[in-house]
PLY file of the C-alpha trace (Angstrom):
ply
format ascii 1.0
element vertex 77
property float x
property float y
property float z
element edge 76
property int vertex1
property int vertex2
end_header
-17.13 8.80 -51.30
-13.94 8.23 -53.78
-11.68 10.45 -53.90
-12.94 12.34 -50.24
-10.60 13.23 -48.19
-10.19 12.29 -44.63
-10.87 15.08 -42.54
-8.19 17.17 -40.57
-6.96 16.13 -37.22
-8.26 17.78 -34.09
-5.17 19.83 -33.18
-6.63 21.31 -30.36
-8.99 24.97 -29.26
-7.90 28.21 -27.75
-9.67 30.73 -26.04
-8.26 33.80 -24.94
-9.37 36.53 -22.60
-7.79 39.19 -20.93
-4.79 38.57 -22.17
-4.54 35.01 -20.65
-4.54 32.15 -23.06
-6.13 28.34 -22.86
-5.42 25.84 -24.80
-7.13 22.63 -25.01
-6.53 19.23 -27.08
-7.77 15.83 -27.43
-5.83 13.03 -25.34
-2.69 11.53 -26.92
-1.49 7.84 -25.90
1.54 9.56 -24.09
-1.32 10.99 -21.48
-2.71 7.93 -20.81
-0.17 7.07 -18.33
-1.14 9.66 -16.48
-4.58 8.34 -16.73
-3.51 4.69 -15.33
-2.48 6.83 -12.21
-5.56 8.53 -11.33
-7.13 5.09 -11.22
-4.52 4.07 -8.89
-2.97 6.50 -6.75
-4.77 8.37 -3.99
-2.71 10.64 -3.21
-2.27 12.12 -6.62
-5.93 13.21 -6.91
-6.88 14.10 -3.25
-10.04 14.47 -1.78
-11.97 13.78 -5.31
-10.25 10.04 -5.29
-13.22 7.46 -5.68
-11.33 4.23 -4.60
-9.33 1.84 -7.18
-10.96 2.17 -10.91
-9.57 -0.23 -13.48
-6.46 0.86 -14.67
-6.77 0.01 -18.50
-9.95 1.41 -19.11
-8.15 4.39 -20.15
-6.44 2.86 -23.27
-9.52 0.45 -24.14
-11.02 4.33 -24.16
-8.69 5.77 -26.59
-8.36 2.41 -28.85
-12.08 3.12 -28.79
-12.31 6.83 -29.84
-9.32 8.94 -28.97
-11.59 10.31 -26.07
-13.76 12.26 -27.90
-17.58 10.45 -28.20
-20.57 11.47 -29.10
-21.66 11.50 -25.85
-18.47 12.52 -23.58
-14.79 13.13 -24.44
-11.85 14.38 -22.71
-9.55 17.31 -23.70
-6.07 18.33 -22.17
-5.13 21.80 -20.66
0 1
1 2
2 3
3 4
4 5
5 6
6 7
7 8
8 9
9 10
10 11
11 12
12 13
13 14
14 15
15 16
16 17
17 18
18 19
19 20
20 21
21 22
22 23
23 24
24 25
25 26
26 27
27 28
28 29
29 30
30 31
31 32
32 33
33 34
34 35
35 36
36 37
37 38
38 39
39 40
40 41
41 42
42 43
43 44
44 45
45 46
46 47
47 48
48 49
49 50
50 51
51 52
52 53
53 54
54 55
55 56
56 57
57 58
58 59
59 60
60 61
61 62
62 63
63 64
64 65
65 66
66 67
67 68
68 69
69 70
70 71
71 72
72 73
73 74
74 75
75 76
């Protein structure tokens, strides 16, 4: 449509109860490195690790759609 304009970037969601506050937004490419070392490392995740993953699937994820789909996404406490 001319003249639409794009709409507003997600800037994130809060939900408070009792006083205690949690905020949640969509993945930035700063996070991502972060994301590299899940896929790698271990020890940084614990008993939940689920062996070596491909470590740039994470940023062929956000080129793709930020990490929000329409089927899954990710958000960031």
């Amino acid at each position: 449509m001319e003249g639409a304009q794009p709409p507003a970037p997600l800037t994130g969601i809060a939900h408070e109860a009792d006083g205690t506050t949690v905020r949640l937004r969509p993945v930035t490419e700063p996070d991502l490195s972060i994301f590299r070392r899940f896929a790698t490392e271990p020890g940084l995740i614990g008993l939940d690790w689920a062996g070596i993953r491909d470590a740039g699937a994470p940023a062929r994820r956000f080129a793709a759609d930020g990490w929000l789909g329409g089927d899954d996404g990710r958000l960031i406490v």
